[in-house]
C-alpha atoms as an extended CHARMM CRD file, in Angstrom:
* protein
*
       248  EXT
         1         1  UNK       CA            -67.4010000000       11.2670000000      -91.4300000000  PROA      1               0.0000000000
         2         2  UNK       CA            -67.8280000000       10.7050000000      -87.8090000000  PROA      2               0.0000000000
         3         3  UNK       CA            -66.3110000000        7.7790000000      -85.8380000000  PROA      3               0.0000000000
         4         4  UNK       CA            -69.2090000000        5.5250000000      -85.4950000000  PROA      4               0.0000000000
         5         5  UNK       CA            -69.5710000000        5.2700000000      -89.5760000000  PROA      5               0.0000000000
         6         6  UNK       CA            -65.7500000000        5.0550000000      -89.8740000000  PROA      6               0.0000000000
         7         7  UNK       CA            -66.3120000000        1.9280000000      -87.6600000000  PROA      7               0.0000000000
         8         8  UNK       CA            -69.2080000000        0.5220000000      -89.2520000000  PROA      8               0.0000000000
         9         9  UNK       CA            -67.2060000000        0.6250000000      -92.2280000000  PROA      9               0.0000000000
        10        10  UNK       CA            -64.3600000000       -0.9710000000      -91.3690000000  PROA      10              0.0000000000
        11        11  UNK       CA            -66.1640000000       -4.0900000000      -89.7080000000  PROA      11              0.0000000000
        12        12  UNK       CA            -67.8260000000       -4.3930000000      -93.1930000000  PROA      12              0.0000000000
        13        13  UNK       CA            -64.6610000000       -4.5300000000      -94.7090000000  PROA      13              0.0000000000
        14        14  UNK       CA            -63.1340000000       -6.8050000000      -92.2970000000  PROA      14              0.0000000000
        15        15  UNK       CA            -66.6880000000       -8.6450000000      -92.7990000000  PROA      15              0.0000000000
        16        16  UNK       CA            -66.2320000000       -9.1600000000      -96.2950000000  PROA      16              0.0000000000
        17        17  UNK       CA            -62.3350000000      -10.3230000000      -96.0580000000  PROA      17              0.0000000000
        18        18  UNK       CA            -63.7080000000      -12.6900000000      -93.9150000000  PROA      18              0.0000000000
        19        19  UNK       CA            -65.9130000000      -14.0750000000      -96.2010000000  PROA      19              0.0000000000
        20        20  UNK       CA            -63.5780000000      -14.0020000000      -99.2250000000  PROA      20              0.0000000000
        21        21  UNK       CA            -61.1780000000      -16.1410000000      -97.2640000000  PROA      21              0.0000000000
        22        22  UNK       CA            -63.8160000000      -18.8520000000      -96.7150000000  PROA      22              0.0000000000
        23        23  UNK       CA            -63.5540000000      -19.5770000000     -100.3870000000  PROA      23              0.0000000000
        24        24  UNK       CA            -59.7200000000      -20.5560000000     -100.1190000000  PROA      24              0.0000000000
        25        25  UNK       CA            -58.9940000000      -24.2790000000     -100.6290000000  PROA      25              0.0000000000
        26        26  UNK       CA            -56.7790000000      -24.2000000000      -97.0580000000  PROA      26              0.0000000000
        27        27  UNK       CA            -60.1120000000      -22.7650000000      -95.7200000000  PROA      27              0.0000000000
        28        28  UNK       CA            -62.7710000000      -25.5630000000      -97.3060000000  PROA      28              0.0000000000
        29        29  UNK       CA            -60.0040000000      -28.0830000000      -96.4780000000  PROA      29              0.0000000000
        30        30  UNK       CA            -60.1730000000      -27.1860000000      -92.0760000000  PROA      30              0.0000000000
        31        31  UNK       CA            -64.3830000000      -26.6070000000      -92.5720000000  PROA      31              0.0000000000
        32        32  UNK       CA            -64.3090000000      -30.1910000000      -94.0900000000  PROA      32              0.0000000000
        33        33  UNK       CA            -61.6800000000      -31.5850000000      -91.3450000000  PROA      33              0.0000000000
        34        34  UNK       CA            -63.5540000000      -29.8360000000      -88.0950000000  PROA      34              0.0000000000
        35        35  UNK       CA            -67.2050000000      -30.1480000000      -89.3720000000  PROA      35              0.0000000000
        36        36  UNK       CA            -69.3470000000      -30.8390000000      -86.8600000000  PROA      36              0.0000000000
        37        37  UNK       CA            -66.6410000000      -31.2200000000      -84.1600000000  PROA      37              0.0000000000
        38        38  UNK       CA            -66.5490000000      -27.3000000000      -82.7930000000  PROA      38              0.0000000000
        39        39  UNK       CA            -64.3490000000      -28.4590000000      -79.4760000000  PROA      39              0.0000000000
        40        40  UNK       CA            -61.4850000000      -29.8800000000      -81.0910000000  PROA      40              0.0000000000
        41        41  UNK       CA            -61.3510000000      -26.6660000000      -84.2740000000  PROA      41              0.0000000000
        42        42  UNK       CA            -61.2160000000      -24.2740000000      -80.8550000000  PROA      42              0.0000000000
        43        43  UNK       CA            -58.5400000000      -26.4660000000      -78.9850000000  PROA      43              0.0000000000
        44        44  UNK       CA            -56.2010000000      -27.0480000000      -82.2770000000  PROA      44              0.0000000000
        45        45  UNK       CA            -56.7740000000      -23.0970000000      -82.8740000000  PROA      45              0.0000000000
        46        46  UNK       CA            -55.6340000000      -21.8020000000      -79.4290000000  PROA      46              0.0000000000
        47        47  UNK       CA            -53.4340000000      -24.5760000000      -79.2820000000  PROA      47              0.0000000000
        48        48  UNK       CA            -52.0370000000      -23.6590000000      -82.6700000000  PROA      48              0.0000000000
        49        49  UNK       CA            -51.7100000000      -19.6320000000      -82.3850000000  PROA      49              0.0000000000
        50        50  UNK       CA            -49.1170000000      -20.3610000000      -79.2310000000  PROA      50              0.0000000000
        51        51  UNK       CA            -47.2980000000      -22.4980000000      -80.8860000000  PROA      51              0.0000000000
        52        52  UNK       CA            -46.9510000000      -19.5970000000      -84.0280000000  PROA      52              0.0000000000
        53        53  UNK       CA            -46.3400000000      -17.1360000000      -81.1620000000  PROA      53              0.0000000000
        54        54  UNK       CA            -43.5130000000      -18.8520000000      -79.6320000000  PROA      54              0.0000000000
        55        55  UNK       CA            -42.3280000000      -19.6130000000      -82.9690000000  PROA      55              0.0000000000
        56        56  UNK       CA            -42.0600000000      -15.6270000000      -83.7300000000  PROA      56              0.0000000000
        57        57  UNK       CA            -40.6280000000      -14.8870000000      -80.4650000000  PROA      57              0.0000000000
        58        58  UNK       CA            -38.0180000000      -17.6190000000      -80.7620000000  PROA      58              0.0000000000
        59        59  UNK       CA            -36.6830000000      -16.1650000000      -84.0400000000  PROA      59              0.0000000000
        60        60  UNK       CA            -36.4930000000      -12.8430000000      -82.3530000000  PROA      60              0.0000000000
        61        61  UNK       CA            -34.9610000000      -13.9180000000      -79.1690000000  PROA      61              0.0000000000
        62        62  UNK       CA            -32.1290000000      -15.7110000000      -81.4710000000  PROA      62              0.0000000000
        63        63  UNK       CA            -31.5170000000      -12.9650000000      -83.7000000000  PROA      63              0.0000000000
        64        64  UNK       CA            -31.7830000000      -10.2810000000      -80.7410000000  PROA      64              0.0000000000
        65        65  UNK       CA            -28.7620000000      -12.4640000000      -78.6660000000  PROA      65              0.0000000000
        66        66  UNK       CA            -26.6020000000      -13.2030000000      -81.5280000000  PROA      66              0.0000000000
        67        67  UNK       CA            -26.2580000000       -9.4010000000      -81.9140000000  PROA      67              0.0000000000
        68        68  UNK       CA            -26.5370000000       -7.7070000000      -78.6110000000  PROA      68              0.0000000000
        69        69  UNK       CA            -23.5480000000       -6.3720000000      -77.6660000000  PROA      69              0.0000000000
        70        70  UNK       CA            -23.7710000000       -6.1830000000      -74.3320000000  PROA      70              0.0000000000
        71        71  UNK       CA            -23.5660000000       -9.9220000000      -73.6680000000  PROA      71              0.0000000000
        72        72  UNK       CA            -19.6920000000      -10.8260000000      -74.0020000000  PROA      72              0.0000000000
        73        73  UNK       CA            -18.5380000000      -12.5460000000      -76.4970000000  PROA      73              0.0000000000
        74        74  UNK       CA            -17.7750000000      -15.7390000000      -74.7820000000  PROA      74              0.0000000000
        75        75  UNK       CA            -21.0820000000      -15.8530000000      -73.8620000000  PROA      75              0.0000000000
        76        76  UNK       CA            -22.9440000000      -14.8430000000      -76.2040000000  PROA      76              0.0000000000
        77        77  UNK       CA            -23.2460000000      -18.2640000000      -78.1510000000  PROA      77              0.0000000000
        78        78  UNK       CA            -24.7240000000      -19.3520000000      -75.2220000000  PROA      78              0.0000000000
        79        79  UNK       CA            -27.4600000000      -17.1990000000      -74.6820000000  PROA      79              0.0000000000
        80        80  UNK       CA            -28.1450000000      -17.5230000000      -78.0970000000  PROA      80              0.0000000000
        81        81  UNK       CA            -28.3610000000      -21.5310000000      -78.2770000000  PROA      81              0.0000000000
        82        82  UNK       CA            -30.3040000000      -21.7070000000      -74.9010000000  PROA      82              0.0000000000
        83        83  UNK       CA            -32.5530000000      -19.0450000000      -76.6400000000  PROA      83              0.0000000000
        84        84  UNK       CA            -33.1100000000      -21.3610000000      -79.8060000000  PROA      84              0.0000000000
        85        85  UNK       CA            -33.1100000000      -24.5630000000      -77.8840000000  PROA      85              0.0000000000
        86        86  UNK       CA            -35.6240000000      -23.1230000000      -75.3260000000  PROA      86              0.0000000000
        87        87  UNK       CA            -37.8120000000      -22.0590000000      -78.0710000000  PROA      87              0.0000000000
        88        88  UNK       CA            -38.5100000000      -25.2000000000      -80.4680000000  PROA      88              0.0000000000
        89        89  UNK       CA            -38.5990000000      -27.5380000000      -77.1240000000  PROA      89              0.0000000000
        90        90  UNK       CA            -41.7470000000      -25.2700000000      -76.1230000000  PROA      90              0.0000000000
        91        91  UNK       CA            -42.8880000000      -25.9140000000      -79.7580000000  PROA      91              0.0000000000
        92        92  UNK       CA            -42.6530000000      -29.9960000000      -79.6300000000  PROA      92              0.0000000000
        93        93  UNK       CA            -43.3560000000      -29.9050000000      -76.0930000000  PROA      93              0.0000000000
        94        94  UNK       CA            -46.9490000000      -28.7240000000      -76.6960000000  PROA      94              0.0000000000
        95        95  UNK       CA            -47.5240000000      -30.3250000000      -79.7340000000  PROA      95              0.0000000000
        96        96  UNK       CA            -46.5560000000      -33.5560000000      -78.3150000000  PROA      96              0.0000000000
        97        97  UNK       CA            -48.6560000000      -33.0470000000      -75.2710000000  PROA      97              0.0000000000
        98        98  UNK       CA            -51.5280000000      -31.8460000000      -76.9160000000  PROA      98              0.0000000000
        99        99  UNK       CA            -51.3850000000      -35.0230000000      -79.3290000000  PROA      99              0.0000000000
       100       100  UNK       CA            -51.5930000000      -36.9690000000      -76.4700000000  PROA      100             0.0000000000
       101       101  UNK       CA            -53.8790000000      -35.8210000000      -74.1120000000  PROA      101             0.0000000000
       102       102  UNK       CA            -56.2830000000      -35.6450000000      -77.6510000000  PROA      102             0.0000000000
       103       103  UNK       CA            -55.8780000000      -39.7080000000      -77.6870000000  PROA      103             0.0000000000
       104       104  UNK       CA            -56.3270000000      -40.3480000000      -74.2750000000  PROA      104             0.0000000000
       105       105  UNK       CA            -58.6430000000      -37.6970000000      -72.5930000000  PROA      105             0.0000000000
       106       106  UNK       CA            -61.6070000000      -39.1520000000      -73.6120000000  PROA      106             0.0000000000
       107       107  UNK       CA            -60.2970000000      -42.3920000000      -71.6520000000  PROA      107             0.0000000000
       108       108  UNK       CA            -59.6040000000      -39.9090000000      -69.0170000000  PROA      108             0.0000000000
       109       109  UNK       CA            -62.7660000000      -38.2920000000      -68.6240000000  PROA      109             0.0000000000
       110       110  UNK       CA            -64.8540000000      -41.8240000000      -68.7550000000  PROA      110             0.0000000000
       111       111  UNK       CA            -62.7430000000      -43.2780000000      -66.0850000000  PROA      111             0.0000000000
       112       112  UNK       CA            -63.1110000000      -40.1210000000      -63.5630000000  PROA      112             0.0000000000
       113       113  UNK       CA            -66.6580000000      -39.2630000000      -64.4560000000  PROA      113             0.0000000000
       114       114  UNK       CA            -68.3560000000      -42.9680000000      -64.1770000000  PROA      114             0.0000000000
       115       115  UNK       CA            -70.7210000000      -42.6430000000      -61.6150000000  PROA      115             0.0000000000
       116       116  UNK       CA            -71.8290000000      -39.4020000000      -62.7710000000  PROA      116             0.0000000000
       117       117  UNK       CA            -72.8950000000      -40.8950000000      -66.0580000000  PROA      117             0.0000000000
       118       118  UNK       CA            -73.4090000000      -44.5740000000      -65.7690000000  PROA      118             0.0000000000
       119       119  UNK       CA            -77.3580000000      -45.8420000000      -66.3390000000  PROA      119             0.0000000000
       120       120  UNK       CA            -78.2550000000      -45.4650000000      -62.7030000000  PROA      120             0.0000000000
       121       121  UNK       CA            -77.2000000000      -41.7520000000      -62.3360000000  PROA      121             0.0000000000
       122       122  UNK       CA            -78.9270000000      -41.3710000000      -66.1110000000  PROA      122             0.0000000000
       123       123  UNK       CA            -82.2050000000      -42.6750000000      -65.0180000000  PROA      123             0.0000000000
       124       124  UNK       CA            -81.9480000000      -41.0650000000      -61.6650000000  PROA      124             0.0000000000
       125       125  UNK       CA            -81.3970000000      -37.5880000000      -63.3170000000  PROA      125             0.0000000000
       126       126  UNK       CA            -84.2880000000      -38.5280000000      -66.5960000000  PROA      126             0.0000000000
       127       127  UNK       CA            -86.5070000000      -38.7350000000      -63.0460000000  PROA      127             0.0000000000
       128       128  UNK       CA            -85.6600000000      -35.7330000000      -61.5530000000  PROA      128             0.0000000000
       129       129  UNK       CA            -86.1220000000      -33.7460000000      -64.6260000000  PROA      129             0.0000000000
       130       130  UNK       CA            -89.7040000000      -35.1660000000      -65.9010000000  PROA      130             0.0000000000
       131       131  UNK       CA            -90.9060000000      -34.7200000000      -61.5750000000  PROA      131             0.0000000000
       132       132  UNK       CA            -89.4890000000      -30.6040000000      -62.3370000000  PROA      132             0.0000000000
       133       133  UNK       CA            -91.4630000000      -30.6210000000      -65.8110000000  PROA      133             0.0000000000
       134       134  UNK       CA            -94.4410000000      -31.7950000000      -64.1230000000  PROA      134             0.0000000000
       135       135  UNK       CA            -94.5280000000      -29.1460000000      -61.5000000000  PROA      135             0.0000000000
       136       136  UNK       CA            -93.8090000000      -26.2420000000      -63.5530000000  PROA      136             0.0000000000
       137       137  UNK       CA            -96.8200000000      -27.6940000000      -65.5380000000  PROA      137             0.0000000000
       138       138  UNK       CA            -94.9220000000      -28.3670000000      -68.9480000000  PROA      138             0.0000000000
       139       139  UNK       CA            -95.9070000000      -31.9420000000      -69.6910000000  PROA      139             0.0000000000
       140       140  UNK       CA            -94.9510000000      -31.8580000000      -73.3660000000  PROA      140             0.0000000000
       141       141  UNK       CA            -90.9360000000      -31.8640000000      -71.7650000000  PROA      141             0.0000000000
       142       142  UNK       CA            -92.2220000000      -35.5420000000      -70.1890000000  PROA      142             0.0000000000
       143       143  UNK       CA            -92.9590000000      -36.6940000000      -73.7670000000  PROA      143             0.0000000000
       144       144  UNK       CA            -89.2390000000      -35.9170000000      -75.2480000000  PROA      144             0.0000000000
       145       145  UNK       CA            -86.9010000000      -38.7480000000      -75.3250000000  PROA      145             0.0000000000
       146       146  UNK       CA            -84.6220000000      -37.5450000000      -72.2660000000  PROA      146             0.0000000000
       147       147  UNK       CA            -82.5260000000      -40.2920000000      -72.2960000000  PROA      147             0.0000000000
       148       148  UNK       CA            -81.3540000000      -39.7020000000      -75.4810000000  PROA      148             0.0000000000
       149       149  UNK       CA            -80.7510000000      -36.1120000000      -74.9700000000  PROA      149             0.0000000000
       150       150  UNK       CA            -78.7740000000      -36.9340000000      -72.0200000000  PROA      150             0.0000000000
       151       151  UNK       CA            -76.8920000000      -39.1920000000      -73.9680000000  PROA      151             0.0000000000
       152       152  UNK       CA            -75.8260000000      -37.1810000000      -77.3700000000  PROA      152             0.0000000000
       153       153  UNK       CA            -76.2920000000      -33.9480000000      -75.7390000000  PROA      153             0.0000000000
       154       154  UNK       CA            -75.1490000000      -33.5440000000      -71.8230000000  PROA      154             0.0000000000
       155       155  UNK       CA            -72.5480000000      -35.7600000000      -71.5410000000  PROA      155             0.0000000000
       156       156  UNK       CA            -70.8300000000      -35.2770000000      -75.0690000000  PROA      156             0.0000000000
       157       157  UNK       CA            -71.1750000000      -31.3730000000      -73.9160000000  PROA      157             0.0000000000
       158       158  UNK       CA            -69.2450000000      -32.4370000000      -70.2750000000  PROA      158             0.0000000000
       159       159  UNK       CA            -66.8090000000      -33.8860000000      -72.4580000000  PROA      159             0.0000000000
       160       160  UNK       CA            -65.9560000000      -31.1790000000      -75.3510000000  PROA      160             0.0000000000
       161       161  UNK       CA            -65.1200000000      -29.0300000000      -71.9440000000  PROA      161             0.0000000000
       162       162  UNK       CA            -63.2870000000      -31.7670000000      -70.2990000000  PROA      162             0.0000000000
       163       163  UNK       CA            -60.6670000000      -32.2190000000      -73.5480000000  PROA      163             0.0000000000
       164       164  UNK       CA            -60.5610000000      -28.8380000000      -74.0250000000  PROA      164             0.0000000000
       165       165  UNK       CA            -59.6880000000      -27.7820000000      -71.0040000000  PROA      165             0.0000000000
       166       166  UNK       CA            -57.2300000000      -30.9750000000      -70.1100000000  PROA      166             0.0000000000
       167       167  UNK       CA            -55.7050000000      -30.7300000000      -73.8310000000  PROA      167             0.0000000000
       168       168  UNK       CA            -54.7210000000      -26.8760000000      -73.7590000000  PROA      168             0.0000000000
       169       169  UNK       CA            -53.6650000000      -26.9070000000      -70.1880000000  PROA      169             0.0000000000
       170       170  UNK       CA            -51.7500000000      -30.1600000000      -71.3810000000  PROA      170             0.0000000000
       171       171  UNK       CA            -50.0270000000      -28.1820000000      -73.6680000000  PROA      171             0.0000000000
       172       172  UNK       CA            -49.6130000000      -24.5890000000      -72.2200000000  PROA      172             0.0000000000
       173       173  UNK       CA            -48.4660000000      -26.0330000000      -68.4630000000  PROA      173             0.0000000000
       174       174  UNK       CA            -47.5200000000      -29.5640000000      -68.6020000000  PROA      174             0.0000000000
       175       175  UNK       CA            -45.3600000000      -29.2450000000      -72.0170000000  PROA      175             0.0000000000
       176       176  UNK       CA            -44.3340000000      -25.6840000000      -71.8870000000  PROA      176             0.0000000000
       177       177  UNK       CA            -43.6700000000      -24.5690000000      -67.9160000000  PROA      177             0.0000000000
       178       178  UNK       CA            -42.5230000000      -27.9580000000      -66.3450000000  PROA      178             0.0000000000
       179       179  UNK       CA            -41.6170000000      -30.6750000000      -68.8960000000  PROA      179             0.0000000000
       180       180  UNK       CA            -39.0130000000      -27.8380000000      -71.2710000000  PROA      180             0.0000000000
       181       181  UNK       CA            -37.4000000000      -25.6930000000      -67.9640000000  PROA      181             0.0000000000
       182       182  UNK       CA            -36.0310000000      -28.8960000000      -66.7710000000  PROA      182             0.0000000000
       183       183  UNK       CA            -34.6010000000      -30.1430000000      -70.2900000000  PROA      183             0.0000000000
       184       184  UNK       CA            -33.3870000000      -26.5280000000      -72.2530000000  PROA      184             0.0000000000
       185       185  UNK       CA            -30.0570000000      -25.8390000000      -70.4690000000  PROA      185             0.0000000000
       186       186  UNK       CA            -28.3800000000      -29.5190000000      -70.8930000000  PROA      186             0.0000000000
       187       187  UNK       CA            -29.5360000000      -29.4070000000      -74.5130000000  PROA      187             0.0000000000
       188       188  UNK       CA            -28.4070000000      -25.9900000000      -74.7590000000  PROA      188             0.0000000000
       189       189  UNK       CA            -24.5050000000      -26.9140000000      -74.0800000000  PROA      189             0.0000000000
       190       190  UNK       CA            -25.0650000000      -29.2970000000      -76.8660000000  PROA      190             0.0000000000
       191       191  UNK       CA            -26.5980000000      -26.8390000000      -79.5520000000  PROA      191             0.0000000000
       192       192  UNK       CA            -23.6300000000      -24.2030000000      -78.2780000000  PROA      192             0.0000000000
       193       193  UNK       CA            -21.1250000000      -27.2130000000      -78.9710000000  PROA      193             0.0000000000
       194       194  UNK       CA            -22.4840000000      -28.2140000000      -82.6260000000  PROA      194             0.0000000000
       195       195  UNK       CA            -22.4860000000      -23.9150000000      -83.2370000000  PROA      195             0.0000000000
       196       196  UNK       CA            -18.6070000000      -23.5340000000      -82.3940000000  PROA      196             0.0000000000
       197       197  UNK       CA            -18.1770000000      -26.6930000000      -84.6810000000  PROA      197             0.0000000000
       198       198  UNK       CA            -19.6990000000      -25.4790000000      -87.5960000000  PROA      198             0.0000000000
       199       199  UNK       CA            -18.3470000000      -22.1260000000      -87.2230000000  PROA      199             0.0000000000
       200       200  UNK       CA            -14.8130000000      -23.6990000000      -87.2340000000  PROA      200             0.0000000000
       201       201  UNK       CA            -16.0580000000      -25.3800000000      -90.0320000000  PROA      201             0.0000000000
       202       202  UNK       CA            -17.3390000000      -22.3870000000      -92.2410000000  PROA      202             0.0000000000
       203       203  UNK       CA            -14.0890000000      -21.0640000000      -91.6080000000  PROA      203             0.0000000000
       204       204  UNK       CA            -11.7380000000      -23.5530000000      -92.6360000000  PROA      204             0.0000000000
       205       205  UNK       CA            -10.3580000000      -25.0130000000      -89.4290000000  PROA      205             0.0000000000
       206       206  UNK       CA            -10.7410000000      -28.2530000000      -88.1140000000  PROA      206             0.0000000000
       207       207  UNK       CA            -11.9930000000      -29.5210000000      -84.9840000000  PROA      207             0.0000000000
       208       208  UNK       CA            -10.2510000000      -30.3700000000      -82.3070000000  PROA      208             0.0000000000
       209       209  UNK       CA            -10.8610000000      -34.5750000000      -81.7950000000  PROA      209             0.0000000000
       210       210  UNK       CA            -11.5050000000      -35.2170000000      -77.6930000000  PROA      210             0.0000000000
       211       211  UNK       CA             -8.1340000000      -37.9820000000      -76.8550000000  PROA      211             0.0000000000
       212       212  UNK       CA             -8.4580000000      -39.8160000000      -73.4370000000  PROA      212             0.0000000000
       213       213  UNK       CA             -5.3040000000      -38.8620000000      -71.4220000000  PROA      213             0.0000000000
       214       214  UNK       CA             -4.7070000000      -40.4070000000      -68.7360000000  PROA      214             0.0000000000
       215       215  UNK       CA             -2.2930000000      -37.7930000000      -66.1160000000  PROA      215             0.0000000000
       216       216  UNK       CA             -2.1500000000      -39.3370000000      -62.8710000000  PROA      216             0.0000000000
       217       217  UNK       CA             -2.2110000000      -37.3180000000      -59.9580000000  PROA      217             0.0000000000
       218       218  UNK       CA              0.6950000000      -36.5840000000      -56.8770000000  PROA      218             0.0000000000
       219       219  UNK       CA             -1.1130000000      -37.9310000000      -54.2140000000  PROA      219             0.0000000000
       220       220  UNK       CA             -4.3760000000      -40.0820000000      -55.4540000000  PROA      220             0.0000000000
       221       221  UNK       CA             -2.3380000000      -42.3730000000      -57.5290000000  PROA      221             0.0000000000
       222       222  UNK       CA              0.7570000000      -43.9170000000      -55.5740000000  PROA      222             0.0000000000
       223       223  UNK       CA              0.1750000000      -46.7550000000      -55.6260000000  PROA      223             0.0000000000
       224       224  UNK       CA             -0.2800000000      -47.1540000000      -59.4760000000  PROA      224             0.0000000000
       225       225  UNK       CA              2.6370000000      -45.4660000000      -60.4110000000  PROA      225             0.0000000000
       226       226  UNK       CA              5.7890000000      -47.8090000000      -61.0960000000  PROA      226             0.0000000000
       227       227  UNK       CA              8.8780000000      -45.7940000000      -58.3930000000  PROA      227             0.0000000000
       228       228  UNK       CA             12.3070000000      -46.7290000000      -60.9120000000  PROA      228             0.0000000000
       229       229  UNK       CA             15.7540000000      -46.2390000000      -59.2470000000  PROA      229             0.0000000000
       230       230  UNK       CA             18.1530000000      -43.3810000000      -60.1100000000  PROA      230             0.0000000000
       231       231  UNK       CA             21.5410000000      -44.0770000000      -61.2030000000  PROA      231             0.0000000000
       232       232  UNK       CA             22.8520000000      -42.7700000000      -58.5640000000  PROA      232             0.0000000000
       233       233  UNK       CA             20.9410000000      -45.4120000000      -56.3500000000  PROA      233             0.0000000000
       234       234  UNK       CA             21.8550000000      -47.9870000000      -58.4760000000  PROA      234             0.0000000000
       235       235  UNK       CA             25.9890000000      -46.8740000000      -58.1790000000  PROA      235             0.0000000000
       236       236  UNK       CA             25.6580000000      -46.7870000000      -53.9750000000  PROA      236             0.0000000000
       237       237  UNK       CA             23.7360000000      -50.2900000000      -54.1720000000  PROA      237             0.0000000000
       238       238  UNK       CA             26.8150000000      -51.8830000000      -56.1100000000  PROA      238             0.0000000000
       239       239  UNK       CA             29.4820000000      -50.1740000000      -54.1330000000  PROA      239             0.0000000000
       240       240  UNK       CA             27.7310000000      -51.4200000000      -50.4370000000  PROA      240             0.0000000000
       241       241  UNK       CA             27.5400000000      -54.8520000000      -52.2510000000  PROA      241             0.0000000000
       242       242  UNK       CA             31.0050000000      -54.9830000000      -53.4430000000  PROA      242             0.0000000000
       243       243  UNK       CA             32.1540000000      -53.6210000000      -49.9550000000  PROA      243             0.0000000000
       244       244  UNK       CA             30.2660000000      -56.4330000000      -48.1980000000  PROA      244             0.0000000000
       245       245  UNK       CA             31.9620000000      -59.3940000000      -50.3360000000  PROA      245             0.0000000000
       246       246  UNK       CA             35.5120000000      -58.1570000000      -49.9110000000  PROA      246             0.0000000000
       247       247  UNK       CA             34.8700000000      -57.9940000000      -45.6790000000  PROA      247             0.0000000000
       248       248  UNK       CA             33.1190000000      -61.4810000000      -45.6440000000  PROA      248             0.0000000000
C-alpha cells in the first residue's frame, strides 16, 4: 500500500469520527448554542483550547516542582505554589477578560467606528457602488437592495472581526501577560503559607498563632522607656540626704 492510499485512508477514518461525534448530545447541545453565530463558536474555541492548555501545563509544572530535586528544599514549596498560583490566575484571568470584552465590544466597536457606518457614510458608499456597477455595465447590481446588504452583511462582517480579534487578544494579552505577572508572586506567598499549614496539619502539629510583641529598641525608643533607679542609687541618695540634715 503506498503512502498516498495510507493517507486517503486515514482522513476517511478521521472523516467518519468526525461525523460520529456530531451525533453526541454535548455536540447537538454547542450546534444549537452557536447556530448561526460562526464568530463567537471560533472566539470561545480558541479562547477555550488555551485555557485547557494552560490548564495541562499547570498540573505539570506543579507536579514537576514538587518533585525536582534540584530545587532545595526550602524552596521548593515556593516554586511549586507560584507554579499553581501562576497557572489558575492565567485561567480566570482570560476567562474573565474574555467575558467582558464579549459584553462590551460591540459598544466598543459602535463608538470607534461611527462615522464609518452612520447613514451618511452608508448612502455615500450605496452611491459609489451603484456609479462602479454602472460602468462595468452590470445594472442588475443597481436593482439589489444595497442598503440592506450593507446593513446585515458589511458591517455585522466588520464587527464579527472586531470582537474576535479585541476578545482573544483580551484574553491572551490583557488577562494573561500583563494583568497575572503583576498579581502571581504576592498571591504566591499566600498559597506557600496555607501549604506549610496544612502540611503541619496532616501531620499532627499545630500552628504556630502570630502574637504582637512589642521589643523596643536601644536607641529608637528612649524616650518611651520608663529609666527606674538601682538600689544602689537609691542607698547614696539617702546617705547625701542624711549627711545634709545633720550639717544644717
Amino acid at each position: 500500500m503506498s503512502l498516498s492510499t495510507m493517507g486517503v485512508s486515514a482522513l476517511k477514518g478521521i472523516g467518519r469520527g468526525l461525523a460520529k461525534a456530531t451525533n453526541f448530545k454535548s455536540a447537538k447541545w454547542l450546534g444549537d448554542k452557536f447556530d448561526g453565530n460562526l464568530e463567537k463558536a471560533l472566539a470561545t474555541a480558541v479562547v477555550g483550547s488555551i485555557i485547557a492548555k494552560d490548564g495541562i501545563g499547570c498540573a505539570m509544572y506543579v507536579t514537576q516542582s514538587m518533585n525536582n530535586k534540584k530545587i532545595p528544599d526550602e524552596k521548593r514549596k515556593f516554586v511549586a505554589a507560584l507554579d499553581l498560583t501562576n497557572g489558575l490566575l492565567m485561567i480566570l484571568a482570560q476567562i474573565g477578560m474574555f467575558l467582558a470584552m464579549r459584553k462590551y465590544s460591540g459598544t466598543i466597536f459602535n463608538k470607534i467606528f461611527n462615522k464609518s457606518f452612520n447613514p451618511i457614510a452608508k448612502s455615500n458608499t450605496i452611491t459609489r457602488m451603484r456609479m462602479l456597477a454602472a460602468k462595468k455595465g452590470e445594472p442588475i447590481l443597481r436593482k439589489i437592495g444595497l442598503g440592506k446588504v450593507f446593513d446585515e452583511k458589511v458591517q455585522k462582517g466588520a464587527l464579527d472581526v472586531f470582537k474576535f480579534v479585541l476578545d482573544t487578544a483580551a484574553a491572551t494579552i490583557v488577562g494573561k501577560r500583563v494583568i497575572v505577572p503583576l498579581i502571581a508572586t504576592p498571591f504566591a506567598s499566600k498559597v506557600e503559607k496555607w501549604l506549610d499549614k496544612r502540611e503541619k496539619m496532616q501531620n499532627g502539629e499545630k500552628p504556630a498563632q502570630e502574637t504582637d510583641t512589642f521589643t523596643p529598641s536601644a536607641k529608637g525608643d528612649e524616650k518611651h522607656q520608663e529609666v527606674k533607679p538601682t538600689e544602689e542609687e537609691i542607698t547614696n541618695l539617702l546617705d547625701i540626704y542624711k549627711q545634709n540634715h545633720k550639717e544644717a
